[in-house]
MIKOLLUM-448334 format. One record per atom (N, C-alpha, C): residue number from 1; residue in one letter; atom name; x, y, z. Coordinates in steps of 0.001 Angstrom, whole numbers. Layout:
<tikols>
+------+------+------+---------+---------+---------+
! resi ! resn ! name !      c1 !      c2 !      c3 !
+------+------+------+---------+---------+---------+
!  NUM !    A !   CA !       X !       Y !       Z !
...
+------+------+------+---------+---------+---------+
</tikols>
This chain:
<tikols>
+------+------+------+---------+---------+---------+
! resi ! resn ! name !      c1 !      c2 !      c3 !
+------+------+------+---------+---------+---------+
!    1 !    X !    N !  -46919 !   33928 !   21091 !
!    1 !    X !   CA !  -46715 !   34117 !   22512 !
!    1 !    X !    C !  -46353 !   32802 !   23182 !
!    2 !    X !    N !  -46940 !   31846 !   22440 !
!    2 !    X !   CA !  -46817 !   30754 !   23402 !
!    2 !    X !    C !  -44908 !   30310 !   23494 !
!    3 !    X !    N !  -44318 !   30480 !   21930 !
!    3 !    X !   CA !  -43125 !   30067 !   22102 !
!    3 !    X !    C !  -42313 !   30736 !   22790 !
!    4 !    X !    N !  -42124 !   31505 !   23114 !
!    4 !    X !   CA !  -41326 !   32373 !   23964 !
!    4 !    X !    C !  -41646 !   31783 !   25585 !
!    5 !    X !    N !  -42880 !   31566 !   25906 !
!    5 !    X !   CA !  -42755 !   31079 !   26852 !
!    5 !    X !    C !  -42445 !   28947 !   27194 !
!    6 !    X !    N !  -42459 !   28962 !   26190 !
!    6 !    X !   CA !  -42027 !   27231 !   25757 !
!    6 !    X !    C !  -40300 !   28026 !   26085 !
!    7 !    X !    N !  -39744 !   28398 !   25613 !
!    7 !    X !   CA !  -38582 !   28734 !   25255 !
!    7 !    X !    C !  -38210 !   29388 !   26570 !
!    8 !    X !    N !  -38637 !   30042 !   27147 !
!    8 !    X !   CA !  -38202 !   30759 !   28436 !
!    8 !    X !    C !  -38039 !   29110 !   29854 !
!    9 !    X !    N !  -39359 !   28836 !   29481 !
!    9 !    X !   CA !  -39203 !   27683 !   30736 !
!    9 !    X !    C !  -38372 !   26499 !   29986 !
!   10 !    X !    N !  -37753 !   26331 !   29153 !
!   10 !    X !   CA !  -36712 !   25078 !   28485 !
!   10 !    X !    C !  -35339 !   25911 !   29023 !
!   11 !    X !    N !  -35262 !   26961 !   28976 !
!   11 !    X !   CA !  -33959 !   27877 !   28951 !
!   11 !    X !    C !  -33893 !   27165 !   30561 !
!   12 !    X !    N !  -35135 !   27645 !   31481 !
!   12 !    X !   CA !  -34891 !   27812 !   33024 !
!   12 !    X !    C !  -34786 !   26367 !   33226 !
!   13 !    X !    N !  -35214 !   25227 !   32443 !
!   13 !    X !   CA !  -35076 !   23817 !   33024 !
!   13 !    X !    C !  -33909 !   23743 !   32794 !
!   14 !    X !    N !  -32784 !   23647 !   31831 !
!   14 !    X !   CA !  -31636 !   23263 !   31666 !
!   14 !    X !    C !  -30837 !   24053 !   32803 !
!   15 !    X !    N !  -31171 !   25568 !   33128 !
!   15 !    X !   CA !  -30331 !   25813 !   34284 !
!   15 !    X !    C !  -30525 !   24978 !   35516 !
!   16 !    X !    N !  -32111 !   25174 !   35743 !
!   16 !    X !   CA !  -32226 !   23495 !   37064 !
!   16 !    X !    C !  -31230 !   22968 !   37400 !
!   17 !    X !    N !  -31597 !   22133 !   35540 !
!   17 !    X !   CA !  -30558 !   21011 !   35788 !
!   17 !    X !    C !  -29155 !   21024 !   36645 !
!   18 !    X !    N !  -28683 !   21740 !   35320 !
!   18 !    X !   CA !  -26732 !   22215 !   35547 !
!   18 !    X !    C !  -26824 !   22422 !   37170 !
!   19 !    X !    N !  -27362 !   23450 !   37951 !
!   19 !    X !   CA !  -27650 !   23793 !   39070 !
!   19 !    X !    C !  -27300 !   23012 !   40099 !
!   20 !    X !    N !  -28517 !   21826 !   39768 !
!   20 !    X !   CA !  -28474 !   20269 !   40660 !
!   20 !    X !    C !  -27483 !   19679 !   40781 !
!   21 !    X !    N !  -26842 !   20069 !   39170 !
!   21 !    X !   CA !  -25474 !   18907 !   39209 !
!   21 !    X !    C !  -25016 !   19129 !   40136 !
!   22 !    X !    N !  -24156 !   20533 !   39633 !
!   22 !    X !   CA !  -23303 !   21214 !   40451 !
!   22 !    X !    C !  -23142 !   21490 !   41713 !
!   23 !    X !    N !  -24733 !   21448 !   42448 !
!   23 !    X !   CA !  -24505 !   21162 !   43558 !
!   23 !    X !    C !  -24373 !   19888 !   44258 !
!   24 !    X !    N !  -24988 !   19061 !   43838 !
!   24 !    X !   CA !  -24820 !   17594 !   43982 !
!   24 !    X !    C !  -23352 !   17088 !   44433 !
!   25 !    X !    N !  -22150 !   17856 !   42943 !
!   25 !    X !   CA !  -20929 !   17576 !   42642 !
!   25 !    X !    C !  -20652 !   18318 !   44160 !
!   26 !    X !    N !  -20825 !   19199 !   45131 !
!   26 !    X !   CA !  -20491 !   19898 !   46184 !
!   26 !    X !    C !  -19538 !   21235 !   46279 !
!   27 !    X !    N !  -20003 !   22053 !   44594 !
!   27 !    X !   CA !  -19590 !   23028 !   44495 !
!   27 !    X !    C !  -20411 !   24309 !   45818 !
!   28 !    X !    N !  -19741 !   25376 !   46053 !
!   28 !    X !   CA !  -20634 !   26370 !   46953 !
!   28 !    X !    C !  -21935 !   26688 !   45662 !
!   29 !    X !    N !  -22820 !   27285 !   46621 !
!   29 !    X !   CA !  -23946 !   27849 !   45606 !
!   29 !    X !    C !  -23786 !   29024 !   44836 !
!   30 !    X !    N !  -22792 !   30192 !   45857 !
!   30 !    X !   CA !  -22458 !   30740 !   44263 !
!   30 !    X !    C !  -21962 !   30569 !   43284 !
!   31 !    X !    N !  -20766 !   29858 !   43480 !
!   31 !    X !   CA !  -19830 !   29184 !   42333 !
!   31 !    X !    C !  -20645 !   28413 !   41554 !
!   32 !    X !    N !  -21754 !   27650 !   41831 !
!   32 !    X !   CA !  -22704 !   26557 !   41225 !
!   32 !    X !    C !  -23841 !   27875 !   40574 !
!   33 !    X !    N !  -23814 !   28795 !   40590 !
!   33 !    X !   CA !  -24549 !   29339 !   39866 !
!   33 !    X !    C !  -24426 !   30087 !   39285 !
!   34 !    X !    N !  -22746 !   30347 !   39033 !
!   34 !    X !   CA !  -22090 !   31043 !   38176 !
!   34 !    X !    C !  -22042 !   30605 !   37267 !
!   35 !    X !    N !  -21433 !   28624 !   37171 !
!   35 !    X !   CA !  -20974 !   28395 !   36099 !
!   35 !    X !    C !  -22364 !   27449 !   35838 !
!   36 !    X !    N !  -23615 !   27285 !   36307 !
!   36 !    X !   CA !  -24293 !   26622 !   35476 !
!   36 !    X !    C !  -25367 !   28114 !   34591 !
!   37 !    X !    N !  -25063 !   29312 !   35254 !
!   37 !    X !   CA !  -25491 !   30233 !   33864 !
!   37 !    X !    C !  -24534 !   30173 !   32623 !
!   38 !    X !    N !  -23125 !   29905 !   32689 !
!   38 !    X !   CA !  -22719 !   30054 !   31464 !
!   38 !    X !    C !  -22962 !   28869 !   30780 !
!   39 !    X !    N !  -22917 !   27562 !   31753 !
!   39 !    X !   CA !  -23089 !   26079 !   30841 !
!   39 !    X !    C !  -24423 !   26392 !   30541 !
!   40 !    X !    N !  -25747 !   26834 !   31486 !
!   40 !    X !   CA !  -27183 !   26802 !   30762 !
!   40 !    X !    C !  -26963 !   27600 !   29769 !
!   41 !    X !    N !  -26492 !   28485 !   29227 !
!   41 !    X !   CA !  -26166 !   29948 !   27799 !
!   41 !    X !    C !  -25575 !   28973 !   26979 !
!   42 !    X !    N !  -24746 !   28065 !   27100 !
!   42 !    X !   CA !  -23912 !   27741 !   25995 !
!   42 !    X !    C !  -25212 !   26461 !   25338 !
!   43 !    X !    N !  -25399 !   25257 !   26564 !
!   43 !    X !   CA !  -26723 !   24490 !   26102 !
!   43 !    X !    C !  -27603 !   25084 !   25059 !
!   44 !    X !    N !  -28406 !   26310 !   26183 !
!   44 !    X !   CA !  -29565 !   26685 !   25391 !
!   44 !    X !    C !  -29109 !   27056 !   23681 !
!   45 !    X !    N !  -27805 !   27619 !   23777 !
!   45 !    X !   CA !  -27650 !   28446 !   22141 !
!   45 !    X !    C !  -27553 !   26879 !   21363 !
!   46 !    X !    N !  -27360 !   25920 !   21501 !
!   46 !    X !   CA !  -26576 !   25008 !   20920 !
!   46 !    X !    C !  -28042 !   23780 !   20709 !
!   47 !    X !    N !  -28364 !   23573 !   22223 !
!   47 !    X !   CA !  -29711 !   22703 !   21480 !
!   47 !    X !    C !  -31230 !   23496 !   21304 !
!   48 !    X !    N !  -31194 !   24738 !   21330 !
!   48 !    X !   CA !  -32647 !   24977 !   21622 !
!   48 !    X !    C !  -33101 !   26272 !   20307 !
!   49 !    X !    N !  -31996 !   25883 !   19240 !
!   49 !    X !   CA !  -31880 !   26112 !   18421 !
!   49 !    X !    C !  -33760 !   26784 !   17156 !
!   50 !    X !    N !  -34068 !   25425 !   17563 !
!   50 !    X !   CA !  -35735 !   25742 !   16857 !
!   50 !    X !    C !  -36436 !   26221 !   17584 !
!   51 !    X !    N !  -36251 !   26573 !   18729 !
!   51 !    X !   CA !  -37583 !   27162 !   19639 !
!   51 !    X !    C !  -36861 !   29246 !   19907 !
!   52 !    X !    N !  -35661 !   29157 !   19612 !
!   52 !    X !   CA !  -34551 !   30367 !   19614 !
!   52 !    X !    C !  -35556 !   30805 !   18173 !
!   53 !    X !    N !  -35636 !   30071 !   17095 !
!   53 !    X !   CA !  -35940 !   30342 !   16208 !
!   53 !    X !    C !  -37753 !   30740 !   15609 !
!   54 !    X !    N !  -38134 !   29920 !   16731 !
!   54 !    X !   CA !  -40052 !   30201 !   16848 !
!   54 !    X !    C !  -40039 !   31687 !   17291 !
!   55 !    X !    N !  -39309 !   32246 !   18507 !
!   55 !    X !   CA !  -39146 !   33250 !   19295 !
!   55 !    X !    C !  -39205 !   34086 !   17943 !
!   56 !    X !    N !  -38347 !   34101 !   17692 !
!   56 !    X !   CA !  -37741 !   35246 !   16320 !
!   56 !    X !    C !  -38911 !   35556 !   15654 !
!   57 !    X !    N !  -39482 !   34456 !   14906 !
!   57 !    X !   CA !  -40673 !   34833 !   13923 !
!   57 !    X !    C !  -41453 !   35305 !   14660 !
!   58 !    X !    N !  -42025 !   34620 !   15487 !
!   58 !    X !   CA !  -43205 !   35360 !   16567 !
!   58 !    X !    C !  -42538 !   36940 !   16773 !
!   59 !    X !    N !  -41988 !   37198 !   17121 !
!   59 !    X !   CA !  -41275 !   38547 !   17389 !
!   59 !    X !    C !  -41071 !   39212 !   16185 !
!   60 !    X !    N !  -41155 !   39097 !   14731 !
!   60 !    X !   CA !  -40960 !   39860 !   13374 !
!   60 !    X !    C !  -42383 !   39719 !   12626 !
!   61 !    X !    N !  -43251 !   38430 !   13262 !
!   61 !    X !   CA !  -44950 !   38869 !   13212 !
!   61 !    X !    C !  -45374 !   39747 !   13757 !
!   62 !    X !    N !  -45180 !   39994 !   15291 !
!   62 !    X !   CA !  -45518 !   40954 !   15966 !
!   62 !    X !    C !  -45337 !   42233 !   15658 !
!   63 !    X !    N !  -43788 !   42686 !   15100 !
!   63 !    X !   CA !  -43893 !   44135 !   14509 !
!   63 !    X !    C !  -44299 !   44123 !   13383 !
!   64 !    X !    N !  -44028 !   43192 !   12089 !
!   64 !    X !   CA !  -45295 !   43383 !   11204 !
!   64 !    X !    C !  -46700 !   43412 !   11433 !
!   65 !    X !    N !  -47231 !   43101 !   11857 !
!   65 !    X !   CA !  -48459 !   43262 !   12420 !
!   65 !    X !    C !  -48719 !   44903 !   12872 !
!   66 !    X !    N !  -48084 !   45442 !   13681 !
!   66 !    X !   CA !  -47901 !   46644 !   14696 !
!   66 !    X !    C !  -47775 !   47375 !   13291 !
!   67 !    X !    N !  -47404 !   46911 !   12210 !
!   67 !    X !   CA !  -47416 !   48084 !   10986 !
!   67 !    X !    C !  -45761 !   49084 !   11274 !
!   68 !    X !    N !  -45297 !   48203 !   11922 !
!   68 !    X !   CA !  -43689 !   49172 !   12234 !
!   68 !    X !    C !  -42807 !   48623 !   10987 !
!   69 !    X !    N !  -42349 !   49389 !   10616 !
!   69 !    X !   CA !  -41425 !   49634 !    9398 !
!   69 !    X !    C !  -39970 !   48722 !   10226 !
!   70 !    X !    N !  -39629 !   47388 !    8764 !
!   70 !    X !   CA !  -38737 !   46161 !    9520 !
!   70 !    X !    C !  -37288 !   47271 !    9098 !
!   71 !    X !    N !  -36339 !   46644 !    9396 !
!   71 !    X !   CA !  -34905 !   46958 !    8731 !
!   71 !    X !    C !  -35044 !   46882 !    7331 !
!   72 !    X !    N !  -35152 !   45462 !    7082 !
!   72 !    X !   CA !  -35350 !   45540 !    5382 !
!   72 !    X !    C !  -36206 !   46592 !    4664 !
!   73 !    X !    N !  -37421 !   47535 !    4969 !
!   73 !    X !   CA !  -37694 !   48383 !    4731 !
!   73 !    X !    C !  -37460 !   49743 !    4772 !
!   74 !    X !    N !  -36578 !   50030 !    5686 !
!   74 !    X !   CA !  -35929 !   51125 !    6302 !
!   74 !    X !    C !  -34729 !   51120 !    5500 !
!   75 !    X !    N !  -34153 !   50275 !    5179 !
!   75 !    X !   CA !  -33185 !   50037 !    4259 !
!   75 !    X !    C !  -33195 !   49950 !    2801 !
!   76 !    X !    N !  -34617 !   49804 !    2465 !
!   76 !    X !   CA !  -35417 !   49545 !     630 !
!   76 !    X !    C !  -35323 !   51018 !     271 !
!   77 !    X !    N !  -36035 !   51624 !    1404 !
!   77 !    X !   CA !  -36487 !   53630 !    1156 !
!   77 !    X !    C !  -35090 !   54414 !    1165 !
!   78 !    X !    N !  -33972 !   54063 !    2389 !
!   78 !    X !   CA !  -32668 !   54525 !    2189 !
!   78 !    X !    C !  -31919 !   54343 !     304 !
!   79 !    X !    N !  -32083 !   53182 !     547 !
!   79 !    X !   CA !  -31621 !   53339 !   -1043 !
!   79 !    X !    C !  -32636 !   53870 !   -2402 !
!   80 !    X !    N !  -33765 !   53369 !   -1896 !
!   80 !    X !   CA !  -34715 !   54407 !   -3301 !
!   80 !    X !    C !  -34509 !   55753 !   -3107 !
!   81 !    X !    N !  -33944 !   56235 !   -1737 !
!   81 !    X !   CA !  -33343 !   57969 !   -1903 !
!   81 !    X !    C !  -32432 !   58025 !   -2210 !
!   82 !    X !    N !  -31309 !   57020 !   -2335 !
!   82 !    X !   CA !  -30001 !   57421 !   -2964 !
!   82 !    X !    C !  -30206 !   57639 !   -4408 !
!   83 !    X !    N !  -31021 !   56601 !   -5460 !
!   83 !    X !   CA !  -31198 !   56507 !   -6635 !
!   83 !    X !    C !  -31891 !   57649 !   -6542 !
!   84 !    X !    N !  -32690 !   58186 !   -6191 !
!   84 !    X !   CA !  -33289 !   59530 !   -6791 !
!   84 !    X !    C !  -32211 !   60868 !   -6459 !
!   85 !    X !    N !  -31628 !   60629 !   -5778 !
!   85 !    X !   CA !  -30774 !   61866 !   -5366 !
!   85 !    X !    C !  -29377 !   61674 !   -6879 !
!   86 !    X !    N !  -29097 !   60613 !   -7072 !
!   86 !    X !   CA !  -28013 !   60160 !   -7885 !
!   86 !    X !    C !  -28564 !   60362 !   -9307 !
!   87 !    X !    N !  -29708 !   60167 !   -9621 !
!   87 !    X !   CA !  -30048 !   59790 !  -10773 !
!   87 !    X !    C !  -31138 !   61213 !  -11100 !
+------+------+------+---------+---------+---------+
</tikols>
């Protein structure tokens, strides 16, 4: 839980940032918050790479845990029915 929220408020600081620039630079505020969501999207994918990646596991613990059947399993049983249907 905690990374997602490490990861949520790093996402929202880099928009800040861009934000500030942009307005600073004396763009209008919508225009300044158009393009610092796509510059904060492109940042976040590019440096925030390991905490994108904490998210994930935390999130594929969580449904293992919950006992919910992953893709890779849903996909193991699809094919152990093909081999029995084939064979």
């Amino acid at each position: 839980m905690r990374s997602w929220v490490l990861y949520t408020l790093a996402r929202l600081g880099v928009f800040a940032a861009v934000l500030a620039i942009l307005l600073l630079v004396g763009l209008p505020w919508w225009l300044a918050a158009i393009f610092a969501t796509v510059i904060a999207l492109a940042i976040s994918f590019l440096a925030l790479g390991r905490l994108r990646d904490g998210v994930v596991a935390d999130l594929a613990a969580r449904a293992e845990h919950r006992g919910r059947p992953t893709l890779a399993d849903v996909d193991a049983d699809d094919e152990d029915a093909e081999i029995e249907r084939a064979g």
